[in-house]
C-alpha positions in Angstrom: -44.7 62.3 -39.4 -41.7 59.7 -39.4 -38.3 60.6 -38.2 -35.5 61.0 -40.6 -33.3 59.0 -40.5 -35.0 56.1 -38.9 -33.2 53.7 -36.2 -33.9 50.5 -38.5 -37.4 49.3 -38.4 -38.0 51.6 -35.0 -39.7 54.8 -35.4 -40.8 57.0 -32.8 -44.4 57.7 -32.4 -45.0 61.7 -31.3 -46.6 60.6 -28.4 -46.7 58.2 -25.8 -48.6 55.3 -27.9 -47.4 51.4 -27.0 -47.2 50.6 -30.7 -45.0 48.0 -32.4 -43.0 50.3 -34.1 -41.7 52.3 -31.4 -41.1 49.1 -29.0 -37.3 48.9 -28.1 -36.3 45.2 -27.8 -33.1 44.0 -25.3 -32.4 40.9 -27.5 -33.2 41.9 -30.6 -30.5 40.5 -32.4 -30.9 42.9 -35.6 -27.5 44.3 -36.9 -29.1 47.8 -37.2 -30.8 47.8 -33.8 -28.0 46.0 -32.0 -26.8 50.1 -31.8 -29.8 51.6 -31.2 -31.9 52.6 -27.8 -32.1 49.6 -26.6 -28.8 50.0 -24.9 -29.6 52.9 -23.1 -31.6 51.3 -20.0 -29.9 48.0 -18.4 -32.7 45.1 -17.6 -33.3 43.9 -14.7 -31.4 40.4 -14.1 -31.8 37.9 -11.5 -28.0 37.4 -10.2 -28.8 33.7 -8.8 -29.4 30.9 -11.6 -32.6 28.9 -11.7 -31.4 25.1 -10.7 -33.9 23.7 -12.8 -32.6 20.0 -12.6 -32.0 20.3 -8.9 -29.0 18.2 -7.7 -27.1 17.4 -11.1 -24.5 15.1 -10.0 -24.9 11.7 -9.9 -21.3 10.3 -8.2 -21.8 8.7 -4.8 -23.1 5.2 -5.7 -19.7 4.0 -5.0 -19.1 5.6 -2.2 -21.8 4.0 -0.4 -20.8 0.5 -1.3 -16.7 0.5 -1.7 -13.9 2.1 -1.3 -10.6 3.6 -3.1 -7.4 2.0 -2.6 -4.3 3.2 -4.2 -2.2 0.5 -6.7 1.6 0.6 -8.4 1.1 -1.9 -11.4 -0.7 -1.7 -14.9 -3.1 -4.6 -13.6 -4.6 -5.8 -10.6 -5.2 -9.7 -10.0 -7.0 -11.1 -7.4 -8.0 -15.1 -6.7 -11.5 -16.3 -5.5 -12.1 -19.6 -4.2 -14.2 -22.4 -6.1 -16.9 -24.5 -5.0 -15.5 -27.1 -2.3 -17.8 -30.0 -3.2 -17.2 -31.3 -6.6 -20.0 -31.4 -9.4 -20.9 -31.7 -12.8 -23.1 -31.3 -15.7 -22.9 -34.1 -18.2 -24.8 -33.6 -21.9 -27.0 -36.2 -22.6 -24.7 -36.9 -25.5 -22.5 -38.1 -23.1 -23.9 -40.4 -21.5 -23.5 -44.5 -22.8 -26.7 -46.7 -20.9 -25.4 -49.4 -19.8 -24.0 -52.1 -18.2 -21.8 -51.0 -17.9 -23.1 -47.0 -17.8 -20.7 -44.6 -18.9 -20.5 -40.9 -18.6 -18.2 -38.8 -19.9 -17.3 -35.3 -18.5 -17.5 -32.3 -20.9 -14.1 -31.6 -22.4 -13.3 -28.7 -21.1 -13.4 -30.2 -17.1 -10.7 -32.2 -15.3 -12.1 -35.5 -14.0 -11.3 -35.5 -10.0 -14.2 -38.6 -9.1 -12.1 -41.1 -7.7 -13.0 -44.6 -8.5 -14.9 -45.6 -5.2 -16.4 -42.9 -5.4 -20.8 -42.3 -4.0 -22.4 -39.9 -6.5 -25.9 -38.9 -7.0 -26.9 -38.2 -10.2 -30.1 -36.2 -11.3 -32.3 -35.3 -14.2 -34.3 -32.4 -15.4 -37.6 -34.2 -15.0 -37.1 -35.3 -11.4 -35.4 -38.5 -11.5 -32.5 -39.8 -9.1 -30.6 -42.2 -8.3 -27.4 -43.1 -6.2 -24.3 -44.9 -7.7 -21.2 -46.5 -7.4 -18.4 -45.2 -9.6 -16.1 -48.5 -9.9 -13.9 -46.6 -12.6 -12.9 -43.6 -13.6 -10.4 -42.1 -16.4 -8.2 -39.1 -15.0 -7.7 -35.6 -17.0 -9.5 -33.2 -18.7 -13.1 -34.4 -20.3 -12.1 -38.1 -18.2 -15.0 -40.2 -18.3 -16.4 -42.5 -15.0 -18.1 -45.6 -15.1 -21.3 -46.1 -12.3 -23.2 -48.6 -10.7 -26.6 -47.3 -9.4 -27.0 -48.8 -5.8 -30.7 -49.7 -5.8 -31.7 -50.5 -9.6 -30.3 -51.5 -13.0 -29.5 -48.3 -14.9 -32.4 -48.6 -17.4 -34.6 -49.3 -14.4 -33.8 -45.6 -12.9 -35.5 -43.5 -16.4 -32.9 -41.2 -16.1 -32.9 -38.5 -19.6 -31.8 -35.7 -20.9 -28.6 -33.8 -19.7 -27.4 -35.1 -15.9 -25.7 -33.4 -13.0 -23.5 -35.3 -10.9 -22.1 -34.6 -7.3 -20.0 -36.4 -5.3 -21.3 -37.2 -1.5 -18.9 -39.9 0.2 -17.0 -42.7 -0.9 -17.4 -46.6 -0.4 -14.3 -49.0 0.1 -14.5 -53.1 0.6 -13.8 -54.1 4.3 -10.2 -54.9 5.3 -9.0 -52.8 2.0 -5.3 -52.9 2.2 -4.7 -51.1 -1.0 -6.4 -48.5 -3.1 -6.7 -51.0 -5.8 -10.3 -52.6 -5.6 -8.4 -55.9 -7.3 -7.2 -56.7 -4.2 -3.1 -56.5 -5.8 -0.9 -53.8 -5.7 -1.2 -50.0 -5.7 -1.5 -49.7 -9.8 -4.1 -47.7 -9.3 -5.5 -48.7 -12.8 -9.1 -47.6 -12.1 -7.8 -44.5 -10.0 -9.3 -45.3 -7.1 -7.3 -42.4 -5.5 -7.5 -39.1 -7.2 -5.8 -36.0 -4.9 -8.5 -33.3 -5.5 -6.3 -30.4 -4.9 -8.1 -26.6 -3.7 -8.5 -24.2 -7.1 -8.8 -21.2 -7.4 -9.9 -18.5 -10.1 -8.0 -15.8 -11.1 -9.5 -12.4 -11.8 -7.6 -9.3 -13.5 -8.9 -5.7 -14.5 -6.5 -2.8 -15.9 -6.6 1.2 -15.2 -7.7 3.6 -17.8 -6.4 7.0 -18.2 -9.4 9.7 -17.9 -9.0 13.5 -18.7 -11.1 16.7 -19.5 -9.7 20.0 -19.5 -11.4 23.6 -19.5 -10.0 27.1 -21.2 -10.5 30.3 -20.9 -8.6 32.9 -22.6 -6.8 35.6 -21.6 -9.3 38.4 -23.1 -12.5 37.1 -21.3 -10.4 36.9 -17.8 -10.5 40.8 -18.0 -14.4 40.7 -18.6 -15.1 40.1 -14.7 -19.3 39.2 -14.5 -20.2 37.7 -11.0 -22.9 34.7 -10.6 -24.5 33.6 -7.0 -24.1 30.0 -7.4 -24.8 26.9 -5.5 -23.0 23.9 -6.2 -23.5 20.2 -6.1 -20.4 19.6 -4.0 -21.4 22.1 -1.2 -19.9 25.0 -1.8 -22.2 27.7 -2.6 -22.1 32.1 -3.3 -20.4 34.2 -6.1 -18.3 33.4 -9.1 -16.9 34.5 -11.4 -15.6 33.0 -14.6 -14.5 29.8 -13.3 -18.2 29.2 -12.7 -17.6 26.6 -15.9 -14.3 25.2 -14.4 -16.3 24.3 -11.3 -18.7 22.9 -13.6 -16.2 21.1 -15.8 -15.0 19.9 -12.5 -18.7 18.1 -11.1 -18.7 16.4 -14.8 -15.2 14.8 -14.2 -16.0 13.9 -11.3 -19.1 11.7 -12.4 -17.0 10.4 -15.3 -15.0 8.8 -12.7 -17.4 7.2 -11.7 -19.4 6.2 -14.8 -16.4 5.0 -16.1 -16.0 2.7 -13.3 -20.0 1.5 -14.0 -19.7 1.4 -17.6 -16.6 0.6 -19.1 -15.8 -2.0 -21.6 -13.2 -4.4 -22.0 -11.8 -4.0 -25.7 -13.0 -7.3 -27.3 -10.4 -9.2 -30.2 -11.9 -8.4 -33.9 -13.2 -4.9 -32.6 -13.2 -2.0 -34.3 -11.3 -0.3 -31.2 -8.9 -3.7 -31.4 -8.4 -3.1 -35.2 -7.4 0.6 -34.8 -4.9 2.4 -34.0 -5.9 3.8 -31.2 -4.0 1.9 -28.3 -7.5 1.4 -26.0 -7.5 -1.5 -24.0 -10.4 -0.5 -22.0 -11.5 -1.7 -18.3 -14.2 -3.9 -17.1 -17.0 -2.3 -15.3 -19.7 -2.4 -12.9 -22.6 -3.8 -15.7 -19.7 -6.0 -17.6 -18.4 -7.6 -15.0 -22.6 -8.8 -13.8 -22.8 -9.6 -17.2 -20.1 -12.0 -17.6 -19.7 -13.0 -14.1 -22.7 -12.5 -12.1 -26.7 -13.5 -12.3 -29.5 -11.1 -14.8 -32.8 -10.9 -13.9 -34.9 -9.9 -17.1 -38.5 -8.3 -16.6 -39.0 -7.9 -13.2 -42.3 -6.6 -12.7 -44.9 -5.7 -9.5 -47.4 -8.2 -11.5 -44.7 -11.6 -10.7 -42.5 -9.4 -8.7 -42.8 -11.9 -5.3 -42.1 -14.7 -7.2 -39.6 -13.4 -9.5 -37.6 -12.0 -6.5 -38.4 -15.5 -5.0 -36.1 -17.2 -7.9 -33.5 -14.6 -7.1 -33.3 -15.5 -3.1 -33.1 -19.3 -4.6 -30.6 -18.3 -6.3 -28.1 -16.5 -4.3 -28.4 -19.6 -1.9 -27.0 -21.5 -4.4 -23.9 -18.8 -4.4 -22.7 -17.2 -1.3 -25.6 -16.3 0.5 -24.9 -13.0 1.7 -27.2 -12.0 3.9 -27.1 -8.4 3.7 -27.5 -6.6 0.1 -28.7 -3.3 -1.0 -30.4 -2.7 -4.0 -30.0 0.0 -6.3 -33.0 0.7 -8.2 -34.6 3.0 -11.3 -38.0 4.9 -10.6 -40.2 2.0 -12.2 -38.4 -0.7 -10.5 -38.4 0.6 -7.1 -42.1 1.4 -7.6 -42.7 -2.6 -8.6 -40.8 -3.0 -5.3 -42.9 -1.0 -3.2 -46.4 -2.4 -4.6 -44.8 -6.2 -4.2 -44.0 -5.3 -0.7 -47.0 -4.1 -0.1 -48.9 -7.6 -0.9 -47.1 -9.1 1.4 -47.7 -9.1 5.5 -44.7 -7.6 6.8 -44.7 -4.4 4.1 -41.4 -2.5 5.0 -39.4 -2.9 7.9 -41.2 -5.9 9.0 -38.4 -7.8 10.7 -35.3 -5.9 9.5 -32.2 -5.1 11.4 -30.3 -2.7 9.9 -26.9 -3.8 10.9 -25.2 -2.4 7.5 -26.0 0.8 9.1 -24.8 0.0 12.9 -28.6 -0.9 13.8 -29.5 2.6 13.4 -33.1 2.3 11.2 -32.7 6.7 10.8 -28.8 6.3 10.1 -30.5 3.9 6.7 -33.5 6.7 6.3 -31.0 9.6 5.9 -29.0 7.5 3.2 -32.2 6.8 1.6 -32.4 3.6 2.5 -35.6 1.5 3.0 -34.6 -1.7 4.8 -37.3 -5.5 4.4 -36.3 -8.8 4.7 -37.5 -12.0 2.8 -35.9 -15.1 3.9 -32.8 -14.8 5.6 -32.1 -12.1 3.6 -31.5 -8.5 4.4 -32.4 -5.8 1.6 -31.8 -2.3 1.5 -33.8 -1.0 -1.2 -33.1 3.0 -2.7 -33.1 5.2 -5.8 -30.0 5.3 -7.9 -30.1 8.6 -9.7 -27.8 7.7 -12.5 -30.7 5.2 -13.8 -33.4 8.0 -13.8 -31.3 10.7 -14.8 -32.5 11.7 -18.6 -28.9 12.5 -19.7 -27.8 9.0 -19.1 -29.9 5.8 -18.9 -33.5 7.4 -17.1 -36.2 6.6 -19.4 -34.6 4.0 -21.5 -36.6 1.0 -22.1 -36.3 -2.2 -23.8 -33.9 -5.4 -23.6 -31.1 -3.6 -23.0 -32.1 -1.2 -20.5 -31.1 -1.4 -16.8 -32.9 -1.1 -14.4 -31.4 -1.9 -10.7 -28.5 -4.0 -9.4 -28.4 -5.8 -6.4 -25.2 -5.7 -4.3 -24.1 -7.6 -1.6 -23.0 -5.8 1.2 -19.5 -5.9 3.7 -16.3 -7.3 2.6 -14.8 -10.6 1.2 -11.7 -12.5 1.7 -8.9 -12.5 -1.2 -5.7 -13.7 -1.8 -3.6 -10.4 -2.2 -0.6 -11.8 -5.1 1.6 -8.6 -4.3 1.7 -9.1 -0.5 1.3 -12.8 -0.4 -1.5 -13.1 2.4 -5.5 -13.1 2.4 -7.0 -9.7 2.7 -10.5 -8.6 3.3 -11.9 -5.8 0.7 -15.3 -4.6 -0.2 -17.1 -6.5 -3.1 -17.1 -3.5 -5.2 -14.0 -1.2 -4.6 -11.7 1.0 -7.2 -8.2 0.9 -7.5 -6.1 4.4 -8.9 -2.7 4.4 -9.7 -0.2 5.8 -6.9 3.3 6.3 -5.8 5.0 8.0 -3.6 6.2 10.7 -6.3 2.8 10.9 -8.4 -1.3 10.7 -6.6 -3.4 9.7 -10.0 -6.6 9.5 -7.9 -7.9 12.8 -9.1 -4.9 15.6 -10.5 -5.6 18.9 -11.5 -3.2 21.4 -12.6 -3.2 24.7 -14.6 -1.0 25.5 -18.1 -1.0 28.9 -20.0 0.1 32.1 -19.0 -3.2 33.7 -17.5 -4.7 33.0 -13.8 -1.5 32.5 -12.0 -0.4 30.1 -14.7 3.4 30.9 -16.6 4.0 27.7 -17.7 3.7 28.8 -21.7 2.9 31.5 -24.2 -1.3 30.5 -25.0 -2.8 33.2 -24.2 -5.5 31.3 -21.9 -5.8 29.8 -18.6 -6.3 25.8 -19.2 -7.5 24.1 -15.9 -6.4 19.9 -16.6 -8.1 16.8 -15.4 -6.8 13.6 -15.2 -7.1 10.1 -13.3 -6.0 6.5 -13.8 -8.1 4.1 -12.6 -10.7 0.5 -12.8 -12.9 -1.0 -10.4 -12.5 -3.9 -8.6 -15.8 -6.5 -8.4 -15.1 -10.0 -6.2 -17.5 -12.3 -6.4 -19.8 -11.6 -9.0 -21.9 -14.4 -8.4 -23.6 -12.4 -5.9 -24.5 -9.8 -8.1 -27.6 -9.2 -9.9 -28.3 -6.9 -13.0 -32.0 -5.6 -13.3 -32.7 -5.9 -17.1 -35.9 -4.8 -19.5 -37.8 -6.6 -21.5 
């Protein structure tokens, strides 16, 4: 016999009978149960949350390889040397067989071979040979004229594009002049060029970051406790500022993806175009991009040679010998297996003097030390490339997959104080005076939570930082890419 009236779709059985129309649902979500005898009991809830993603944060990559150092100005500039030795690539359009065999520089180089000159010149398919230069034409895209020492010009088989560098200089015996004519200075085939040091000049501009959480006034007074444990440390009960602490890890990782990922604003973009007033920054992955070497495809199949090319490579640029290597799960596994076919395996040979000598100090960063060459490599996990709510899993030609950093500091020319300075590669700069910190502010506006600053009836807890990263010499840098 049925119950009138009945609770919504419940009815009562007259006795104790698990049926499905006497079954009292918590989250039943029906307006006419939503009153019903379901709220009578309370269920039974776990007070600690299930960290189902484990450690969620994924700052601290640049913490272990730079540093923060505070700035004053909208921009920061810093100089890095050139090559000392002089050298360059001439298109085989450029080149007029002779005699007399002329080569003209591309147009957008300054001619600095002094007539007198000893070059060696050299060819994509092996050939060589040693010349005179016995004229050269000064300024930009200048063109020299060679003599080869120990064949005609057609004789040597030189094709295709050339390079040229300059090893010595050769003057007649007795010379009293720099003019090969044996008369006056006129130095008409500028036989005496000054090559002065160069420099380039680097720049990179802070960008404003911000977040901001609310809560309002009414849902302050609705107190619910949660046993927490954080990423940054702190651990045990909260309440509802469980999501400022949140709100507070995510900024905290935007500081530092920004400094990875950021964008200068390019000219004809639609950010340029709009009226937005973004400039953007250069970071990490831009700045290896335009500066710095790209390895596509590396893979355990041609991994020793590939990583072969790279070591050839960095000799050609600084040759630092210590670098770490900052890796996704694939491409730390291709690692492991190339290491693996090889003798030493890891550790063979490797002194960890990043980490003061100390092979645990390396272990507890994560760190798995080999060497190759006279190389040092410090090979670990970089959690931002596995993590599925940024780049982990991504495949394809744009993908990235690792960098490879060189480790210590470098020398610069600092143009605010006027002398050389020695800084980490990779290091940010924030804005800061002695009136304002911009590293990382935080303030509270409203009128709830201790805040009486306006009448919104809600506590707002603000974010903000100014800041860009800083990478010297990016020709020691190399970006990981898919295929």
């Amino acid at each position: 016999m049925a119950l009138n009236p009945q609770f919504g779709t419940i009815i009562p059985s007259q006795q104790q009978e698990l049926l499905q129309s006497n079954y009292l649902q918590w989250t039943d979500a029906g307006a006419a149960n939503f009153a019903d005898f379901a709220q009578q009991y309370l269920p039974e809830i776990y007070e600690a949350e299930v960290e189902r993603y484990g450690n969620r944060t994924l700052s601290g990559f640049l913490r272990m390889v730079g540093a923060e150092l505070p700035m004053t100005s909208d921009q920061v500039i810093w100089s890095e040397q050139n090559r000392l030795h002089i050298a360059y690539d001439v298109p085989a359009a450029n080149v007029v067989a002779g005699p007399p065999t002329v080569l003209t520089l591309p147009g957008t180089v300054t001619n600095v071979v002094s007539a007198r000159a000893t070059v060696v010149i050299l060819d994509n398919f092996g050939g060589e040979v040693k010349c005179l230069v016995v004229a050269s034409t000064p300024g930009v895209g200048g063109a020299i004229t060679v003599e080869p020492y120990t064949s005609t010009w057609a004789a040597a088989g030189l094709a295709g594009d050339l390079k040229i560098f300059v090893y010595g200089s050769e003057y007649s015996k007795g010379s009293v002049t720099l003019n090969s004519n044996g008369g006056a200075s006129t130095l008409a085939n500028n036989e005496y060029v000054s090559v002065e040091p160069a420099f380039t000049q680097f720049s990179n501009n802070p960008i404003i970051i911000r977040n901001k959480y609310t809560v309002n006034g009414s849902d302050t007074a609705q107190i619910g406790w949660v046993e927490v444990a954080t990423e940054d440390g702190t651990g045990g009960y909260l309440w509802y500022l469980k999501s400022e602490s949140e709100t507070r890890l995510r900024f905290e990782d935007y500081l530092e993806m920004m400094c990875v990922e950021s964008e200068v604003t390019a000219a004809g973009s639609a950010v340029a175009l709009g009226a937005s007033g973004a400039i953007g920054s250069q970071g990490l992955f831009a700045a290896i991009e335009d500066r710095g070497n790209v390895q596509v495809g590396f893979s355990a199949a041609t991994g020793i040679g590939d990583f072969d090319g790279i070591l050839r490579n960095l000799d050609t640029q600084g040759a630092i010998e210590e670098n770490m290597l900052f890796l996704d799960r694939s491409t730390a596994l291709d690692f492991d297996d190339m290491l693996a076919g090889i003798s030493a395996g890891f550790n063979g040979g490797t002194a960890f003097g990043l980490f003061e000598n100390s092979e645990e100090m390396a272990l507890n960063l994560g760190f798995s030390g080999f060497r190759r060459g006279s190389y040092d490599f410090y090979k670990t996990d970089w959690k931002y490339l596995n993590d599925a709510s940024t780049r982990g899993g991504m495949v394809g030609p744009q993908s990235i997959e690792g960098v490879l950093i060189p480790a210590g500091t470098t020398t610069v020319y600092d143009q605010i104080l006027g002398t050389n300075i020695r800084r980490p590669f990779l290091h940010v700069r924030y804005r800061a005076s002695q009136t304002d910190d911009r590293r990382m502010k935080s303030w509270l506006t409203g009128s709830v939570g201790g805040a009486f600053t306006s009448t919104l009836d809600a506590m707002e807890v603000n974010f903000l930082s100014e800041r860009c990263l800083v990478t010297q010499a990016a020709n020691n840098f190399v970006l990981f890419k898919g295929v």
